[in-house]
C-alpha positions, 0 to 999 in steps of 0.5 A: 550907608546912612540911610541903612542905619536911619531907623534905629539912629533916629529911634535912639535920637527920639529915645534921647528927646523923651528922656530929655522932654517929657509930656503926657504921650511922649516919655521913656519909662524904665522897668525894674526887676520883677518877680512875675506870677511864675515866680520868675525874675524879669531883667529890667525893661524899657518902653517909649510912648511915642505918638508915631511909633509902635515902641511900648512894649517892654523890650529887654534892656540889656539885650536893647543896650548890646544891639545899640552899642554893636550898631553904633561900634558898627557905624562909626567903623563903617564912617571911619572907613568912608572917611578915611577913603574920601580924604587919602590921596594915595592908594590904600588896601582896607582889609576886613578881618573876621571876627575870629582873627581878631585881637580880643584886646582891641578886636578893630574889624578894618585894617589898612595897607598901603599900595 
């Protein structure tokens, strides 16, 4: 499982020591709106210098935000299943709901029953 989610916990984890460490070819740099030449309004951006990565083309920051925080929501599900399977001793059913019969209010992918 880790070794999936390694690329992009790593990318944020080097995100996190750029914002925090700063030098010259090591940094974060955030992009307000803009109005471009055709007159249209540019969402916010971000990009990292990084000297073994390939991440400083401007990436849309919303869309960046929303697929960090499904990966991590993804994450710790699947961590919490993997634990949760290590540590009981007595049999249990995981059921993984789809998303559309989900509660809206608290839409939990996994569920448990007991054997």
């Amino acid at each position: 499982m880790l070794q999936a989610d390694h690329r992009w916990i790593y990318l944020w984890g080097e995100v996190r020591n750029a914002f925090e460490h700063p030098n010259p070819s090591y940094y974060v740099q955030v992009n307000n709106f803009r109005i471009l030449a055709s007159r249209e309004i540019q969402l916010p951006t971000w990009q990292m210098k990084h000297p073994r990565l390939d991440v400083f083309k401007p990436q849309n920051m919303v869309q960046s935000l929303v697929l960090h925080r499904d990966n991590i929501l993804s994450f710790f599900e699947n961590l919490l299943l993997v634990m949760t399977d290590k540590t009981i001793t007595f049999p249990v059913e995981f059921i993984d709901q789809e998303e559309e019969h989900r509660d809206p209010d608290c839409p939990k992918r996994y569920g448990f029953a007991g054997s």
